[in-house]
DRENPA-3360 file (N, C-alpha, C; in nm, 2 decimals, always signed):
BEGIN
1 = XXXXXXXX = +1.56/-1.24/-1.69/+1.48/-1.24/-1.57/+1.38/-1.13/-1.58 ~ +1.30/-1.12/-1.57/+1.16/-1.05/-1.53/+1.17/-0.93/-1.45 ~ +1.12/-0.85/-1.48/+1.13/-0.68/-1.39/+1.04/-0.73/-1.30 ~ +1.06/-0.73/-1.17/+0.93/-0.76/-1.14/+0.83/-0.60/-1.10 ~ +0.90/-0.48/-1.13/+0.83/-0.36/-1.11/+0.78/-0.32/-1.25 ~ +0.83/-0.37/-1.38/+0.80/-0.36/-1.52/+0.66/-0.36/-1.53 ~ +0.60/-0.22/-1.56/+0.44/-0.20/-1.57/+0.42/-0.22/-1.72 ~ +0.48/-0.27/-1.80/+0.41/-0.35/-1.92/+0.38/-0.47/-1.90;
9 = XXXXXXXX = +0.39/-0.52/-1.79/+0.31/-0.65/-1.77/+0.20/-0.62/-1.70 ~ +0.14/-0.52/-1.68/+0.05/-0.55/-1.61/-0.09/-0.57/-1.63 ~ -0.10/-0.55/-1.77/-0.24/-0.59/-1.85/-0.27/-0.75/-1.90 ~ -0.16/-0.80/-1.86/-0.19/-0.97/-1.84/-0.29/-1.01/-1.82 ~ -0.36/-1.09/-1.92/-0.51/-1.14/-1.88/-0.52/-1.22/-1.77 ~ -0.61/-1.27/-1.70/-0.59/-1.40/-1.66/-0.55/-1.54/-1.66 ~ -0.62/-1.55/-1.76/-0.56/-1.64/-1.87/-0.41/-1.70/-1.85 ~ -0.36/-1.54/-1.92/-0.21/-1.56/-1.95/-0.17/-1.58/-1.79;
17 = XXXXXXXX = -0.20/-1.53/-1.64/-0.15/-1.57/-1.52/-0.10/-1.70/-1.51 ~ -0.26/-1.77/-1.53/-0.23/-1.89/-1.49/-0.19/-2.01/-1.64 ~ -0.11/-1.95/-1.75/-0.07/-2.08/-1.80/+0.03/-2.10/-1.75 ~ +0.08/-2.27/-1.76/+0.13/-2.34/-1.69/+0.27/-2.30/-1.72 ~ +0.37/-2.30/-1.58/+0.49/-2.30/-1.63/+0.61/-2.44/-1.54 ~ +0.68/-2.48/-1.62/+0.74/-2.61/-1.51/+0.87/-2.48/-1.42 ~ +0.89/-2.57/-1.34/+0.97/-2.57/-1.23/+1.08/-2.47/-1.30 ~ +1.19/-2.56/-1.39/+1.28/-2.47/-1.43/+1.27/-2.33/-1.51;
25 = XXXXXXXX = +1.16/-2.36/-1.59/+1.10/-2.29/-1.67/+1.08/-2.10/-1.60 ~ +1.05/-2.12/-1.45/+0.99/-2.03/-1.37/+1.11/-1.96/-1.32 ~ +1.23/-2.01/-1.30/+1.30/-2.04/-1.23/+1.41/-1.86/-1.37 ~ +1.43/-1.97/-1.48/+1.47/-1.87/-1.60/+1.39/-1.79/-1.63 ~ +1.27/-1.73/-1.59/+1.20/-1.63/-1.61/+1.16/-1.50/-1.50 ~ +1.15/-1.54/-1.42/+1.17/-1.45/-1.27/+1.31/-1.50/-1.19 ~ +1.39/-1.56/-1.21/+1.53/-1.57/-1.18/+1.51/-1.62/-1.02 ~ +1.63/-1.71/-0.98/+1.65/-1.78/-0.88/+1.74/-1.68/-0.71;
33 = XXXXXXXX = +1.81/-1.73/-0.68/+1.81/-1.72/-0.56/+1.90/-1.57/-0.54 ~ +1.85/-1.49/-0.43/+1.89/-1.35/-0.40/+2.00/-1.36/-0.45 ~ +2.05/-1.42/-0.34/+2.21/-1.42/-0.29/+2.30/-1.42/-0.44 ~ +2.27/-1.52/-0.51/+2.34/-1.51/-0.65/+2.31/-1.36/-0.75 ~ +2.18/-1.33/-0.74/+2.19/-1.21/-0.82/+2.26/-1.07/-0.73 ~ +2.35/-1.06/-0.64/+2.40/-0.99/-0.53/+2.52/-1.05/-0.61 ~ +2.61/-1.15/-0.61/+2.71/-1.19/-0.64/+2.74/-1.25/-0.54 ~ +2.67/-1.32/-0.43/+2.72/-1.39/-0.33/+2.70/-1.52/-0.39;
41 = XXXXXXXX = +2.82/-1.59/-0.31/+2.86/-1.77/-0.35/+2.85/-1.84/-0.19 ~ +2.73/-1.91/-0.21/+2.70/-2.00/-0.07/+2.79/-2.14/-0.10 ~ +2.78/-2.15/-0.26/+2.83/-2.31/-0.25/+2.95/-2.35/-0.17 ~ +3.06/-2.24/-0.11/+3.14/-2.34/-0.08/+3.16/-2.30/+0.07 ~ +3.06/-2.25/+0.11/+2.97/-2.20/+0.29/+3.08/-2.07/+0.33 ~ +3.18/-2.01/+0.24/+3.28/-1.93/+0.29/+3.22/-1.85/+0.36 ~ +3.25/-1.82/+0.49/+3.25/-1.72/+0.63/+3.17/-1.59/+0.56 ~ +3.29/-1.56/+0.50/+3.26/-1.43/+0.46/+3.13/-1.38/+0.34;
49 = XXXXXXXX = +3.16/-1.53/+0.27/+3.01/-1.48/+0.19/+2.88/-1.50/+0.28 ~ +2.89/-1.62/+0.36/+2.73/-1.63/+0.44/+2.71/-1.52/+0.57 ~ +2.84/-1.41/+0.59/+2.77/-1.33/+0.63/+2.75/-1.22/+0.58 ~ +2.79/-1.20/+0.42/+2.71/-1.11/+0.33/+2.61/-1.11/+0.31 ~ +2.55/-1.27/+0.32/+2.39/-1.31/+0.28/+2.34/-1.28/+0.39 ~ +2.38/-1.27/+0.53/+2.30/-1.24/+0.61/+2.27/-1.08/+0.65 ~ +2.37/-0.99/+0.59/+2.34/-0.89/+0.58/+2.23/-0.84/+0.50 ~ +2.29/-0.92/+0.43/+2.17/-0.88/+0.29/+1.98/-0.94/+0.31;
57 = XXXXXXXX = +2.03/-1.07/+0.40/+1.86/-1.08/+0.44/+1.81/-0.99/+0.55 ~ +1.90/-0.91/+0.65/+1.85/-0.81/+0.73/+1.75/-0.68/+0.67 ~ +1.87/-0.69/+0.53/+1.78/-0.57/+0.48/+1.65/-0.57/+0.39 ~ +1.63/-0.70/+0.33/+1.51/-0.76/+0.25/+1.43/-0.81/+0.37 ~ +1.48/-0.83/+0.48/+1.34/-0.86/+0.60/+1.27/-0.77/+0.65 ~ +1.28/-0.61/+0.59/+1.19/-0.52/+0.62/+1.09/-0.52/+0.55 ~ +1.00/-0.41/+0.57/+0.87/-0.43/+0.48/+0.89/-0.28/+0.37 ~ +0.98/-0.33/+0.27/+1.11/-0.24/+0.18/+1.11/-0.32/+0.06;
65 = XXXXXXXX = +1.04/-0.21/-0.07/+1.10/-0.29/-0.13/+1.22/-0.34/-0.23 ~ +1.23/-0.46/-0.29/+1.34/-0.56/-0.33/+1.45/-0.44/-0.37 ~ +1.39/-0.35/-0.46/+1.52/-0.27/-0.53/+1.59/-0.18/-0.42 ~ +1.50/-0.10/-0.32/+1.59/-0.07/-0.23/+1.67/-0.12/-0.15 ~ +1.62/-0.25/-0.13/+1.72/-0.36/-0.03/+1.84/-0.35/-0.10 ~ +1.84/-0.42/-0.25/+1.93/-0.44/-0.34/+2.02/-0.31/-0.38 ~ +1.97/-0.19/-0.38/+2.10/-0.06/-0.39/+2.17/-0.05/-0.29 ~ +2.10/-0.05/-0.16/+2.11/-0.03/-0.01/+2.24/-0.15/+0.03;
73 = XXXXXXXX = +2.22/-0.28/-0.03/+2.32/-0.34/+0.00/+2.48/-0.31/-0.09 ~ +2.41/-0.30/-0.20/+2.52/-0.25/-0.33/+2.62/-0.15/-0.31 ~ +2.55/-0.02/-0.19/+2.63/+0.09/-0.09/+2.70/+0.04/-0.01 ~ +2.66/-0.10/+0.03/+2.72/-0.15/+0.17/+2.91/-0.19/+0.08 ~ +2.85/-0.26/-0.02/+2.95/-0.33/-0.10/+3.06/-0.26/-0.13 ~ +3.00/-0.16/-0.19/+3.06/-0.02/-0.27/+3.13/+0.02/-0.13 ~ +3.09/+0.10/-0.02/+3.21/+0.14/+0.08/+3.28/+0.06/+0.17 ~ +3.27/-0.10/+0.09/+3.34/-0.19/+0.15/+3.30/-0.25/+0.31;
81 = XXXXXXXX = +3.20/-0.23/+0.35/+3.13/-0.27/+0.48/+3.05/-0.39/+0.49 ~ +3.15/-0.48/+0.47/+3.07/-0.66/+0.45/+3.11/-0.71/+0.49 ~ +3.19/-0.68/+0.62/+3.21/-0.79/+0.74/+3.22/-0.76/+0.85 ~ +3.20/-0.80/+0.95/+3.16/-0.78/+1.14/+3.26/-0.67/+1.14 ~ +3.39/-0.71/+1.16/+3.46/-0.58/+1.16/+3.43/-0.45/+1.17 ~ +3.41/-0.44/+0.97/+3.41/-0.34/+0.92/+3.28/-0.26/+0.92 ~ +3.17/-0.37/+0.94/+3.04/-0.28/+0.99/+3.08/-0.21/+1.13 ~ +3.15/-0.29/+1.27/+3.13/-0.19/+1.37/+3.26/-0.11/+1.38;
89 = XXXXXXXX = +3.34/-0.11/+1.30/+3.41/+0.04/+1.26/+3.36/+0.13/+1.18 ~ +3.24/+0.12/+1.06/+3.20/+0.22/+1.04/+3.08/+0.26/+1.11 ~ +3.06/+0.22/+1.25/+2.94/+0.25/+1.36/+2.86/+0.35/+1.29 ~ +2.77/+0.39/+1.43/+2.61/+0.37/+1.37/+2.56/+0.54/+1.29 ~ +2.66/+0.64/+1.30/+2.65/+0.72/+1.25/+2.64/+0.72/+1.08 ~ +2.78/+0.63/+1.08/+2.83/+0.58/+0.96/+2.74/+0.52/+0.88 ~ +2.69/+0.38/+0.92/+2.59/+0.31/+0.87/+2.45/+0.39/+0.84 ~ +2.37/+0.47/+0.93/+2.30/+0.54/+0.88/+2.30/+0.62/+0.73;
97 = XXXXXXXX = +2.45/+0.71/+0.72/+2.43/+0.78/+0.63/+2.45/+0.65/+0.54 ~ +2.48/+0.51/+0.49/+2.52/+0.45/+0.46/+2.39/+0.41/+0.38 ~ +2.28/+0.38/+0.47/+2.12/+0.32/+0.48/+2.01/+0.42/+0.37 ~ +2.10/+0.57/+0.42/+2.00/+0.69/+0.37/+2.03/+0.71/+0.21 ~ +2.19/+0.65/+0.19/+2.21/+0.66/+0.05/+2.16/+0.58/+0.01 ~ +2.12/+0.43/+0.03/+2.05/+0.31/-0.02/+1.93/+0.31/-0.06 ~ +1.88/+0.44/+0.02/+1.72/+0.47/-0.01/+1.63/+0.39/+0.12 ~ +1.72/+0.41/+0.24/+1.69/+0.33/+0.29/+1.62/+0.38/+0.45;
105 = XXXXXXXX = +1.59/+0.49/+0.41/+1.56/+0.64/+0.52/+1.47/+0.57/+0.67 ~ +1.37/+0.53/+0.57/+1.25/+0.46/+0.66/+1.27/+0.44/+0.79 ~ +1.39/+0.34/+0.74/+1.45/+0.23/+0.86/+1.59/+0.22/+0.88 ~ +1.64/+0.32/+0.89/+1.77/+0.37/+0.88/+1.84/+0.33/+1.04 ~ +1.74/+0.38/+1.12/+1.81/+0.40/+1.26/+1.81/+0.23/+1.31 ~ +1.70/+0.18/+1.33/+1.68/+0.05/+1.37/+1.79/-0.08/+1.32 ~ +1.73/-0.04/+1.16/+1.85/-0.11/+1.07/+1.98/-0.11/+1.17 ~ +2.06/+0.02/+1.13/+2.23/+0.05/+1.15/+2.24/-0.03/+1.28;
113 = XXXXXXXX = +2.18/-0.01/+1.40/+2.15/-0.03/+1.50/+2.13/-0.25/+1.55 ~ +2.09/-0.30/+1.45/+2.06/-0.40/+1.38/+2.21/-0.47/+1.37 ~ +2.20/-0.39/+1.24/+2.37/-0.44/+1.17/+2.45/-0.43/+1.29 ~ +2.51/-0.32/+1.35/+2.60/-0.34/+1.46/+2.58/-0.42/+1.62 ~ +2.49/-0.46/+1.64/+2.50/-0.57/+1.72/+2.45/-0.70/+1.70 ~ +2.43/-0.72/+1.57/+2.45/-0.87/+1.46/+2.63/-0.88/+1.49 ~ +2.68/-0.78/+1.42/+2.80/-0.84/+1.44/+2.90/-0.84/+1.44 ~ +2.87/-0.70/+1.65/+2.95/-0.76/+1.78/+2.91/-0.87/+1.86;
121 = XXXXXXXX = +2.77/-0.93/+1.81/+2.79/-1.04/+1.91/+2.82/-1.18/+1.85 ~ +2.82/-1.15/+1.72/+2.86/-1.23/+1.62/+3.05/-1.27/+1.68 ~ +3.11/-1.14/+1.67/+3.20/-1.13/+1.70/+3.29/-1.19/+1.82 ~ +3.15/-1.19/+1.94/+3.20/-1.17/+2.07/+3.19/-1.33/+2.08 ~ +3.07/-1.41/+2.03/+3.04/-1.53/+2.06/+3.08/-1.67/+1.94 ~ +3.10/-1.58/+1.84/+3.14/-1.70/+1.77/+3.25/-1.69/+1.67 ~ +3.30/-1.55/+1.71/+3.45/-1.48/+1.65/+3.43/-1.48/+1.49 ~ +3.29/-1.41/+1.47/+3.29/-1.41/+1.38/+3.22/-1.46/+1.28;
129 = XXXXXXXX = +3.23/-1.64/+1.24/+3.21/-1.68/+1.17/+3.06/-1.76/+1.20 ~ +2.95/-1.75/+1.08/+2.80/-1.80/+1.07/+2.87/-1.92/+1.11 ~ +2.95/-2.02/+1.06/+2.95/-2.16/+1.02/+2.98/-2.18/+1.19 ~ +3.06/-2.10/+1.25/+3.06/-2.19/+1.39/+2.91/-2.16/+1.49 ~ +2.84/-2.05/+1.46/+2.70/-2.05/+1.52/+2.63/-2.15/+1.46 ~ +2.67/-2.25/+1.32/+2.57/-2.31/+1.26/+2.68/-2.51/+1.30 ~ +2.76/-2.47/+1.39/+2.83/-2.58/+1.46/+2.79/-2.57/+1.60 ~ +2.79/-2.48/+1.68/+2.71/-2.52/+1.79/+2.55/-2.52/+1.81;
137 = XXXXXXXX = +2.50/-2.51/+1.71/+2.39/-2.58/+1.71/+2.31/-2.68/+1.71 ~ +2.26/-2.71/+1.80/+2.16/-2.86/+1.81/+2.08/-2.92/+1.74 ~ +2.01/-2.81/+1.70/+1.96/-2.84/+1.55/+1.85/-2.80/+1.48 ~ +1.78/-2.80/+1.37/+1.74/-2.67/+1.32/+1.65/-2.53/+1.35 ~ +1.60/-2.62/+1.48/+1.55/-2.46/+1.58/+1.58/-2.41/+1.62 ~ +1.70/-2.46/+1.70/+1.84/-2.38/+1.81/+1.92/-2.36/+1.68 ~ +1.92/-2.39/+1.61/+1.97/-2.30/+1.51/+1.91/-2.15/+1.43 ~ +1.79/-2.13/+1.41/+1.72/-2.05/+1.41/+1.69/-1.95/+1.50;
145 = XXXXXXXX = +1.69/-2.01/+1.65/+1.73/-1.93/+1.79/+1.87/-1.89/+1.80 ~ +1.95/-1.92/+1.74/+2.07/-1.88/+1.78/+2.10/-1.75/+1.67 ~ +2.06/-1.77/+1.56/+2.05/-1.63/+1.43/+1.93/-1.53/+1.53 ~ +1.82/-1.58/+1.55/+1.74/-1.45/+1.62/+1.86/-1.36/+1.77 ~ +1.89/-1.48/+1.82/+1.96/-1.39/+1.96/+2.09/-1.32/+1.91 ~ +2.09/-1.30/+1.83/+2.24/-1.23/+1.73/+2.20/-1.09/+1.79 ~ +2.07/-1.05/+1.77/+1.98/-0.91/+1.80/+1.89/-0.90/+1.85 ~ +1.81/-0.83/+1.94/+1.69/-0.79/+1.88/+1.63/-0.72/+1.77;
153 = XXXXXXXX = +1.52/-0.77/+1.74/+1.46/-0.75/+1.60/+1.47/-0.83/+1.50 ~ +1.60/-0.93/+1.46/+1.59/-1.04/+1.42/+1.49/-1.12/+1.46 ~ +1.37/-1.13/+1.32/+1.27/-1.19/+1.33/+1.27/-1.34/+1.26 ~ +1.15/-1.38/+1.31/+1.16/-1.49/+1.16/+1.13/-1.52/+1.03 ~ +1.14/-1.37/+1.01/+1.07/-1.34/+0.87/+1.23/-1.34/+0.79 ~ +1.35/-1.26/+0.89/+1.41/-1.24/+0.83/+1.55/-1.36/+0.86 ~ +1.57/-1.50/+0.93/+1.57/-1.59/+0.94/+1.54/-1.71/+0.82 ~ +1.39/-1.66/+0.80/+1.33/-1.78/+0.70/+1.43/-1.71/+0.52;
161 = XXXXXXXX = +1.45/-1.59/+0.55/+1.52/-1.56/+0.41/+1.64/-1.60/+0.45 ~ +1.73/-1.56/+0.54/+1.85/-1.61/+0.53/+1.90/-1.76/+0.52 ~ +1.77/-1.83/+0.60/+1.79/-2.04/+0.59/+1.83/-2.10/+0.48 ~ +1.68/-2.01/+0.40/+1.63/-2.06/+0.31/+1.73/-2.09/+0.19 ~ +1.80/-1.99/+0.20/+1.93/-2.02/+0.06/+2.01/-2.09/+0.10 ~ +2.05/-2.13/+0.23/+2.12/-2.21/+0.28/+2.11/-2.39/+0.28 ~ +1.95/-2.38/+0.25/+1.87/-2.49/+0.26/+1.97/-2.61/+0.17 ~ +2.02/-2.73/+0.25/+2.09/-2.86/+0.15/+2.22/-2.79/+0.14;
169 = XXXXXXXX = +2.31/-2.67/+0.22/+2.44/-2.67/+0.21/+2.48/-2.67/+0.35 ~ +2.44/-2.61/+0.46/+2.40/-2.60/+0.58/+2.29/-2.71/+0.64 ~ +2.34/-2.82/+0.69/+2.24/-2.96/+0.71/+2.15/-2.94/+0.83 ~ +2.13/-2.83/+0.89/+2.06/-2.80/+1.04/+1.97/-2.67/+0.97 ~ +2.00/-2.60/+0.82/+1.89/-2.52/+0.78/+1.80/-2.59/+0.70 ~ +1.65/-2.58/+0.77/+1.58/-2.62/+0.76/+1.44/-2.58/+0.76 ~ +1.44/-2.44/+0.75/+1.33/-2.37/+0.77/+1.23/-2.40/+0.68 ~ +1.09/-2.34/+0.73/+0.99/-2.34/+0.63/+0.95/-2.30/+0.56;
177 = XXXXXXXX = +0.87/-2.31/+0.47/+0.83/-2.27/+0.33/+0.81/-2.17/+0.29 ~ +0.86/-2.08/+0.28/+0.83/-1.94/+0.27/+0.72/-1.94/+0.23 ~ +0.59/-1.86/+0.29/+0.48/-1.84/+0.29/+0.43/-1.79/+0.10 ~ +0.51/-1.71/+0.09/+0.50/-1.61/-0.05/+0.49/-1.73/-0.16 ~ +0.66/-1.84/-0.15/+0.65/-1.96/-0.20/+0.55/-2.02/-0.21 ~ +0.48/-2.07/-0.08/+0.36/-2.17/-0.05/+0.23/-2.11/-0.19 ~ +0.23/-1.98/-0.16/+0.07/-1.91/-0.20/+0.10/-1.92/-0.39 ~ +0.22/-1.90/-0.46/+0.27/-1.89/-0.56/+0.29/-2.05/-0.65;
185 = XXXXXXXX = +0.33/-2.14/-0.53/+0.27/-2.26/-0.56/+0.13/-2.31/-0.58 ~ +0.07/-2.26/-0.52/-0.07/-2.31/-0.51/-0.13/-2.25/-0.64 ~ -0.07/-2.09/-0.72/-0.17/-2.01/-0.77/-0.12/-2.11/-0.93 ~ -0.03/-2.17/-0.97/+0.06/-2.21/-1.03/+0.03/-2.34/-1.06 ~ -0.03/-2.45/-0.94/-0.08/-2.58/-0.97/+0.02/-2.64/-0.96 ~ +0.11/-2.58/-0.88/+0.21/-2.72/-0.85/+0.14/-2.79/-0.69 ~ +0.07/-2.76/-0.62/+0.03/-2.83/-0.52/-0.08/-2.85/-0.53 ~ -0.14/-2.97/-0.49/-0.25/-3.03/-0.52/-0.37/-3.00/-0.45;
193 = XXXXXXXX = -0.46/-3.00/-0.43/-0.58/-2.98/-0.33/-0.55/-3.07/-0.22 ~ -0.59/-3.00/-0.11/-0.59/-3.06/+0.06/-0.43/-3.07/+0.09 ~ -0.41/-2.97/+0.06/-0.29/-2.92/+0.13/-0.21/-2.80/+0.15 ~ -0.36/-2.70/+0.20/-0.39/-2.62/+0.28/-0.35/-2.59/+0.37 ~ -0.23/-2.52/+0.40/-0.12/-2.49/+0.54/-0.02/-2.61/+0.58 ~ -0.05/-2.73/+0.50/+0.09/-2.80/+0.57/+0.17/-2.75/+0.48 ~ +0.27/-2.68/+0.51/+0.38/-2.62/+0.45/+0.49/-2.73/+0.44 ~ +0.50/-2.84/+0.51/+0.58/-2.94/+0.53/+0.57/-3.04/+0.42;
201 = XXXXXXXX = +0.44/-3.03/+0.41/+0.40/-3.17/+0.31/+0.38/-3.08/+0.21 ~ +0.39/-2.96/+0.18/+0.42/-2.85/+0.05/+0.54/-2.86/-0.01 ~ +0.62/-2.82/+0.10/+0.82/-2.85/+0.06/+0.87/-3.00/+0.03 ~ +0.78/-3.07/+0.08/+0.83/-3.19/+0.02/+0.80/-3.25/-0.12 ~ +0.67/-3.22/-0.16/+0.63/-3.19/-0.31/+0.68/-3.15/-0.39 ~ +0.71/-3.04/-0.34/+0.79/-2.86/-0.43/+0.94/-2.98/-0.46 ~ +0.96/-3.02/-0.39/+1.17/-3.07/-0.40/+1.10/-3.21/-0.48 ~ +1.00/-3.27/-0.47/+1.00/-3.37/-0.59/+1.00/-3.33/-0.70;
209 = XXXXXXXX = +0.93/-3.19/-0.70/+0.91/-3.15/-0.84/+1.02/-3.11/-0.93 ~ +1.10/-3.01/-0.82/+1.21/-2.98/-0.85/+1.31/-3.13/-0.91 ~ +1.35/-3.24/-0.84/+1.42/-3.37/-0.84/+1.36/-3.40/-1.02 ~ +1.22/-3.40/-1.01/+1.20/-3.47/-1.12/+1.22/-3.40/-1.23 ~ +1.22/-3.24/-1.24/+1.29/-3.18/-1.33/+1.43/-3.17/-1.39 ~ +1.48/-3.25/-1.29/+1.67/-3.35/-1.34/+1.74/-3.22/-1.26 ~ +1.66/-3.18/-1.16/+1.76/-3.07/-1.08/+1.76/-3.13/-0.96 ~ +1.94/-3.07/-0.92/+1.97/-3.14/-0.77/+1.88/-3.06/-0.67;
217 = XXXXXXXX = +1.88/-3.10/-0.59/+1.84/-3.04/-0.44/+1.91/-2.94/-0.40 ~ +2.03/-2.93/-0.40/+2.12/-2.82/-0.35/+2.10/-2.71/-0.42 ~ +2.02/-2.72/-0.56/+1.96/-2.60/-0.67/+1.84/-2.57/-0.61 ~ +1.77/-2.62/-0.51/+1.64/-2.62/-0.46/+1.60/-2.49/-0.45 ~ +1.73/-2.42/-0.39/+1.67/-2.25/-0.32/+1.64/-2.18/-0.40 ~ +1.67/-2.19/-0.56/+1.61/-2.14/-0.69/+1.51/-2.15/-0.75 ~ +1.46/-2.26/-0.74/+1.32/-2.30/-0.74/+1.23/-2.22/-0.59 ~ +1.26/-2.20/-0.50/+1.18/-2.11/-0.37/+1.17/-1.97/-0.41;
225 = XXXXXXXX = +1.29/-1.97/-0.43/+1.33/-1.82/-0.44/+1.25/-1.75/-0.61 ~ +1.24/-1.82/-0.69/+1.14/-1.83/-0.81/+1.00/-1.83/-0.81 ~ +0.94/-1.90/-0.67/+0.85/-1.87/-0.61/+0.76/-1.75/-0.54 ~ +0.87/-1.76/-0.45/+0.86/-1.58/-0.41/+0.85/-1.46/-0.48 ~ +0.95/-1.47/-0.59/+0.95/-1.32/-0.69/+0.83/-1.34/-0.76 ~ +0.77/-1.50/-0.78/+0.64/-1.47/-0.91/+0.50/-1.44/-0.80 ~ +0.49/-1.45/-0.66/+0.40/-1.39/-0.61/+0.46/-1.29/-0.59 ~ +0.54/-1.23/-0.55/+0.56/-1.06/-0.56/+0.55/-1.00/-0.64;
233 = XXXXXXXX = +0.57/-1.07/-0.80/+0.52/-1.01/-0.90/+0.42/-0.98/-0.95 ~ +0.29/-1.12/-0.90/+0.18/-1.10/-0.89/+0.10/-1.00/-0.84 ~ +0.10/-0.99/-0.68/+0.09/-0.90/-0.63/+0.10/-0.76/-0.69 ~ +0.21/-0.68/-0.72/+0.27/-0.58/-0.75/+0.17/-0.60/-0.89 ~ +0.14/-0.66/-0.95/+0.05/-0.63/-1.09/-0.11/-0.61/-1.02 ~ -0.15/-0.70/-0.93/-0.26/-0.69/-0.90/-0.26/-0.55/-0.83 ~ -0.22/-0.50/-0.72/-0.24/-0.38/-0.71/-0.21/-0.25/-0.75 ~ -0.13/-0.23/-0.89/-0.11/-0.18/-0.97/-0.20/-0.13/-1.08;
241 = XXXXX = -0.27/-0.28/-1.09/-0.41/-0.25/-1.17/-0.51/-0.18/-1.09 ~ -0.51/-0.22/-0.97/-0.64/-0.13/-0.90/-0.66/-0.02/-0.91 ~ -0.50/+0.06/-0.92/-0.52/+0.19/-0.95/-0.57/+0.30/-1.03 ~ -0.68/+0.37/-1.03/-0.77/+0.42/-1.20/-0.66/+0.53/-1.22 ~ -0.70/+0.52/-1.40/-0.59/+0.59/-1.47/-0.67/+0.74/-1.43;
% end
């Protein structure tokens, strides 16, 4: 998988940006979905893993980048604090110094603060477990409303990461195209002209293309998530070059 902070890529011609890569192709070269490179397992919707992943998209929903999310959670792992519980027993003092080892200083206070009333109300209203907030829900909006009222501050930035890997194992996640996705598609030539902001009629393309590459749907969030790292990677080259030596 691709560094995506690795400054020997960053003299890439043009050229080389845009040759063509297929779906899977993209997929084994900037690597697929968070949650798997974390060691989290959605396939079999366990409680406790999808509220690892939602920890984990609290912390990638800041404007932080990937590697500190990714130590920052690795501390969470490491002093064993990956479940409702165990986050509001190690309360908000705890969590802090928790956030500051992760490299996580910035947003340390808001975060901890975050995490601990994700989930006591996690706790209080659904005893716990994602899968029964993703049972009483009506459906994929009131589902998405029901992850935002967990807190304040849960946005939909950090919603659209947590769905999104959920997308085809969770039948009410349904969110939209991750924007980052959308723009990495387009730079890429997998979406066609005149379809310009429908993100709808984007994702439905994106999962044919994915289908017609002999991959299931339920692999889909690897192909998004493949998306997203190769514009972040982009990005992170293009403004890297700006910089005079």
């Amino acid at each position: 998988m691709r560094d995506l902070t690795d400054t020997k890529t960053l003299h890439v011609s043009s050229k080389q940006q845009r040759a063509p890569l297929d779906a899977t192709t993209l997929v084994s070269e900037f690597g697929g979905r968070y949650s798997t490179q974390l060691g989290i397992q959605l396939n079999d919707l366990d409680a406790a893993e999808i509220y690892k992943w939602l920890l984990a998209a609290i912390l990638y929903g800041a404007p932080i980048s990937e590697k500190i999310a990714m130590h920052t959670w690795q501390v969470l792992e490491h002093n064993g604090s990956l479940t409702p519980e165990s986050i509001v027993c190690t309360g908000w003092d705890g969590l802090v110094n928790l956030l500051d080892e992760g490299g996580y200083a910035r947003y340390d206070h808001k975060t901890a603060t975050k995490m601990l009333v994700v989930s006591q109300t996690l706790l209080d209203r659904y005893a716990g477990n994602l899968n029964h907030l993703h049972a009483a829900a009506l459906d994929s909006d009131d589902l998405a409303q029901r992850i935002m009222g967990l807190s304040k501050g849960i946005g939909p930035v950090t919603v659209q990461i947590f769905l999104r890997e959920l997308r085809g194992r969770w039948n009410k996640a349904m969110p939209p195209l991750a924007q980052l996705a959308f723009q990495a598609a387009q730079s890429l030539g997998f979406l066609p002209q005149g379809c310009d902001d429908d993100h709808q009629l984007a994702l439905t393309l994106l999962q044919d293309i994915w289908e017609k590459s002999g991959m299931s749907l339920l692999n889909f969030p690897d192909f998004e998530a493949a998306l997203v790292r190769y514009e972040l990677w982009l990005r992170h080259q293009n403004n890297a070059i700006k910089i005079p030596k």
